[in-house]
N, C-alpha and C positions, 0 to 999 in steps of 0.2 A: 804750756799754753796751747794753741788752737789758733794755728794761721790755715789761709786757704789757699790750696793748693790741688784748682779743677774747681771739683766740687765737695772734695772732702775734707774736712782739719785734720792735720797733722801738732799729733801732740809733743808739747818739749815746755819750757820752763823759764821762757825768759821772760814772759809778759805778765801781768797782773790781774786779774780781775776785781770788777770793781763791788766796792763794799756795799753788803744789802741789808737794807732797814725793815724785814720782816714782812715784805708783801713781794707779789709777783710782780717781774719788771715790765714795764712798760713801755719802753724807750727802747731797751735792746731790741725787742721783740713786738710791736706793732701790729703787725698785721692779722695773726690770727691766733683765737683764743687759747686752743686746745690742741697740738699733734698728735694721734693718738698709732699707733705701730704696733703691728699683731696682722696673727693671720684669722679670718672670718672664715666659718661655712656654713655651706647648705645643713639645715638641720633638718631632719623629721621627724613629727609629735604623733605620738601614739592615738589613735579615734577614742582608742578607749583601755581601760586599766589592763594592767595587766604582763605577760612575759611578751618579750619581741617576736620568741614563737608564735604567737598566738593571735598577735594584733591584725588584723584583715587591714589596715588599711593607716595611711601617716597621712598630716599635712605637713606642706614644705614650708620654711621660714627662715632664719638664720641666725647665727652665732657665733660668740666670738669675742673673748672676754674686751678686747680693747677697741673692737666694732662696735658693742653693748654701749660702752663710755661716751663713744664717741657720737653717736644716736640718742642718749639721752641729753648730753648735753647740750647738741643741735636743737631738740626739740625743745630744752628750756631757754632756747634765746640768745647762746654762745656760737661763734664762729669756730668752725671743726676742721680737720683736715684729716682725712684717713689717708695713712700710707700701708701700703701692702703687697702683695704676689697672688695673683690667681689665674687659674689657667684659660689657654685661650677656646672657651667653652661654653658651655648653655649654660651649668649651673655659676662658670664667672662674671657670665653679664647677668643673670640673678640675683649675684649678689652686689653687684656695684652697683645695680639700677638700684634696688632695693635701699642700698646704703643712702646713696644719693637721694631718695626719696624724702630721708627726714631731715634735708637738708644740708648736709656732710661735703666737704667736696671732697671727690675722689682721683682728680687731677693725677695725687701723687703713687695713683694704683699702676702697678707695671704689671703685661699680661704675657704667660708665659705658653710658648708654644711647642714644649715639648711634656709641659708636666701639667697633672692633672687639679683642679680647685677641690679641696677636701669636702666632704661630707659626714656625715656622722645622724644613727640614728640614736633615740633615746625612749624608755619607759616614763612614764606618768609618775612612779612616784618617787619621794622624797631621797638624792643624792646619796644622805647619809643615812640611806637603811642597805639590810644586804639584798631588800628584791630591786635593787634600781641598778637598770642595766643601760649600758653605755657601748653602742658599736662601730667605733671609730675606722673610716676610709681615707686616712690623712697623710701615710706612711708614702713619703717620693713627691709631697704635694708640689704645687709653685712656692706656698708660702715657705716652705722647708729652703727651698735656694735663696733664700732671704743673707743677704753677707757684703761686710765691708765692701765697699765700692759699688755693689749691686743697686743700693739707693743713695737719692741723692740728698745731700745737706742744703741747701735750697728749701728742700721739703721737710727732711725731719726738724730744722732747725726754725723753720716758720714761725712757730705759735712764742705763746707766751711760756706754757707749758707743754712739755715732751710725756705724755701719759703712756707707760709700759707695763709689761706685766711678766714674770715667770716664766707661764707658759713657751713663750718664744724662744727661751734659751732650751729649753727641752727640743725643742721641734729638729734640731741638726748640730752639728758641728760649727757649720758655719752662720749658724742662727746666731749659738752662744757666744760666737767670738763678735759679732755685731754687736748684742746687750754689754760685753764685756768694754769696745769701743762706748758706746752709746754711754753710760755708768760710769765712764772716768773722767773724775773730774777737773772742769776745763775752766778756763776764762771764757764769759760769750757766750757759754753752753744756757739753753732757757732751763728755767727749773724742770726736774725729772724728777716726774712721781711716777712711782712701783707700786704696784700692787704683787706681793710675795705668790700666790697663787698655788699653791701646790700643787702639784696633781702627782703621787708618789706612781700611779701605771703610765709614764710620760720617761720615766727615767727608770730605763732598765737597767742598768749599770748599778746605780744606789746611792750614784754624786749629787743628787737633786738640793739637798738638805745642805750641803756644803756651797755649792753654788750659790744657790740663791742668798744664801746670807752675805756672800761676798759680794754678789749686784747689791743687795738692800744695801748696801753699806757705802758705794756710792752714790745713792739717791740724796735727793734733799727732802722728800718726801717720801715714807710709806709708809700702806696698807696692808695688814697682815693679821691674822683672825687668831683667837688664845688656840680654839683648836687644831689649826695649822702647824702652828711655833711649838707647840707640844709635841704631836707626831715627829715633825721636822727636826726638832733644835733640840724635845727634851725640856725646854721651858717652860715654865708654868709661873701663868701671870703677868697682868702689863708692868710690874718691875722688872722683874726679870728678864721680857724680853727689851727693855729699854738700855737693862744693863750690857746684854749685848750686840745693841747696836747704837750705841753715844755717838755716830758718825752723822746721822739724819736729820737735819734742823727740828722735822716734822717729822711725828711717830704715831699714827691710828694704829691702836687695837681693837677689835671687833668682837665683843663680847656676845656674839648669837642676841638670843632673849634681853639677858643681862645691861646690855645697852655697846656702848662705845666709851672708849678713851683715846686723850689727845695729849700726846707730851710734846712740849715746845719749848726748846733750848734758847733760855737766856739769849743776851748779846752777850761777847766775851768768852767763847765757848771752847777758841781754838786757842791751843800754844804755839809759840816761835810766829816764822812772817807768814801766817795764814789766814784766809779771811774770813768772816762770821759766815756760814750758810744760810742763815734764817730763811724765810720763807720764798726768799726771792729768787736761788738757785744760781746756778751761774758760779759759787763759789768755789774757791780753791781752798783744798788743805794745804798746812804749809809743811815744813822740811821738820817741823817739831810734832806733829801731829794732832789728831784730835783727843782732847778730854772730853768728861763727862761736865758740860756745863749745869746750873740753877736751870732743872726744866719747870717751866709752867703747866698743872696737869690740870687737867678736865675731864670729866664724865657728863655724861647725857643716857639717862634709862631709856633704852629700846619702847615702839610702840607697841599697843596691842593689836595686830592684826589678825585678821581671817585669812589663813594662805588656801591661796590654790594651787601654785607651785613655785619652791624655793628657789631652782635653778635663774639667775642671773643678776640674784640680792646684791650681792657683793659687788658686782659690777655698778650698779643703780648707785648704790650708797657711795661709791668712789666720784662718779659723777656728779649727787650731790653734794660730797664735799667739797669737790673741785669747785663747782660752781658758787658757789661761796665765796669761795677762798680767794677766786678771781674778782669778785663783790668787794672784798676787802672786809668782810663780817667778822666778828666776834669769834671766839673756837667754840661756844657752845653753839650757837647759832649756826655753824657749820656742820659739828653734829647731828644739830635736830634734819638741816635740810638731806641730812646724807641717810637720815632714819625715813623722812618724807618718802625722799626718790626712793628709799629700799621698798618702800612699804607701798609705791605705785606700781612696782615691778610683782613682789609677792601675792598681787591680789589678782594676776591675769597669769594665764594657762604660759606662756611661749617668753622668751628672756629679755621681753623688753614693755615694758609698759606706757602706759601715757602719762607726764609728771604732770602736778597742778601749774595752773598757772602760777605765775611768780608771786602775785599776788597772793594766793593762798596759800601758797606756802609761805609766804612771808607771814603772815597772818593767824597761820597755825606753829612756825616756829616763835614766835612774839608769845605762845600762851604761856601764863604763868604756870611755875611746875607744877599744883595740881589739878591746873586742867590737862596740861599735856600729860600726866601720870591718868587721866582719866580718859584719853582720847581712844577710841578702839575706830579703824580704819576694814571696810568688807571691800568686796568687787564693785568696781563702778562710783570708788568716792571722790576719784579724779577727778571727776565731770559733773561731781557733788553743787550746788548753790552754795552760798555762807550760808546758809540759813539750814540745810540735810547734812552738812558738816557739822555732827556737835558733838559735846562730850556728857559722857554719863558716869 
């Protein structure tokens, strides 16, 4: 269980948590929508194409897979709460002003005055080609001192849901023994959604792929892309990696192009005295463990867009899903808005884009499937009329 003790739970076994009927809890968790936990930095964007050698000149902006989240879902109308480590510095009140900007509270940001807020430059193009280069200044950050007791439960436990990612368990030692706390599941605990994240030059060692499976597997929700789990795990296909993870109430695959799938575990899912997980989090496995319950699956075909640059899709789409999922919508409907937010972010240069209004996106995940199989999205269709939004 998870009594409190300061400000942290301590975990042990003698209380219960209470049973969830397939939606985010409301009661336990009141006050704010999304907690989102990760480290952010300064990023700089290339002027123009090309090798990092070569570029005469960056603009500055920011990123950071679970800042990205945490920013989109602000700007769609959700209450946020960013918790984090940045140093006590020019580029740390860069990025907290910045965060705060799209309406985020940053409250639960602690500022470190011995260590430095990471930076990172990047190339123009495409992630997954071999000219895209990546020059990361993050090694000794603040966020790296990120560790049990360093933050406070107060803050990460705020929201409805507790939104993580990977990456953070790469950043240190005692990063990963925080996601390892964070990931084990508790009574009380708000739903944790994961996003798997890989990043294989994060983990020199070559434990990444073993790790992370063991967080994904205490979440109640994750996120994790077919070409990830391949690299990673060796899996191939949203069965296969469901088969290896029957733990998650909720299970997105991320098919690139292809589109998305959503596996969603029956009621009834756990054996001996444990409780359902479904969507609402908070649950416990019991002393008999998890089976593979009756999942529910879903697919939603990707849209056609115009990219101008891929970097922070995944992030967008986790966002959109969330944001849904906190709506209490449909799984496809959840899909389409997590394909929407992806497709706001892919069509602007920098990792975060402007979503539609609620309304059009409502509006546009409402089309029937072949209008949505006919929709093609360019730069600028955020900010589109209903009437410049159409399909061909």
């Amino acid at each position: 269980m998870v009594t409190r003790h300061g400000d942290r739970p301590q975990v042990g076994r003698a209380a219960r948590s209470p049973r969830v009927t397939g939606t985010v809890d409301t009661d336990l968790h009141p006050g704010v929508d999304v907690v989102c936990l990760g480290e952010s930095m300064v990023t700089f964007l290339p002027s123009l194409p090309g090798r990092l050698a070569d570029v005469p000149s960056f603009a500055r902006t920011i990123g950071g897979a679970e800042s990205n989240v945490a920013c989109a879902l602000a700007a769609a109308g959700h209450t946020v709460k960013w918790v984090s480590r940045v140093g006590a510095d020019g580029f740390g009140d860069h990025l907290v002003g910045a965060i705060a900007a799209y309406g985020v509270d940053t409250s639960g940001v602690r500022r470190d005055q011995d260590r430095p807020t990471g930076i990172y430059f990047r190339t123009a193009t495409d992630r997954a080609t071999d000219a895209h280069e990546v020059a990361y200044y993050r090694a000794g950050s603040a966020a790296s001192a990120m560790a049990p007791g360093t933050l406070s439960y107060d803050d990460l436990w705020a929201g409805r849901v507790l939104h993580v990612s990977g990456i953070t368990a790469a950043l240190s030692d005692d990063c990963l023994a925080l996601m390892r706390e964070l990931t084990g599941r508790a009574p009380g605990r708000p739903l944790v959604s994961f996003d798997v994240n890989h990043r294989p030059g994060l983990w020199r060692d070559g434990s990444g792929a073993g790790v992370l499976l063991d967080l994904a597997r205490g979440a109640d929700l994750v996120f994790v892309g077919e070409d990830e789990a391949a690299e990673a795990w060796d899996l191939h296909g949203g069965d296969a990696i469901r088969a290896a993870l029957p733990e998650p109430a909720t299970l997105v695959v991320k098919r690139g192009s292809a589109g998305a799938t959503v596996y969603e575990r029956d009621a009834g899912g756990v054996d001996g005295d444990g409780v359902d997980g479904g969507v609402g989090g908070g649950a416990e496995t019991g002393t008999g463990g998890t089976r593979p319950g009756a999942d529910t699956v879903t697919s939603v075909p990707a849209l056609r867009v115009d990219v101008v640059a891929p970097v922070g899709a995944g992030d967008a789409f986790a966002a959109g899903f969330l944001s849904a999922t906190l709506r209490g919508l449909p799984a496809a409907a959840r899909l389409r808005h997590g394909h929407l937010m992806a497709a706001a972010t892919l069509t602007v240069p920098g990792d975060l884009g402007t979503p539609p209004s609620r309304a059009d996106a409502d509006r546009l995940a409402d089309l029937d499937d072949a209008a949505w199989g006919t929709l093609r999205l360019g730069p600028g269709w955020t900010a589109a009329t209903e009437q410049e939004v159409r399909t061909s």
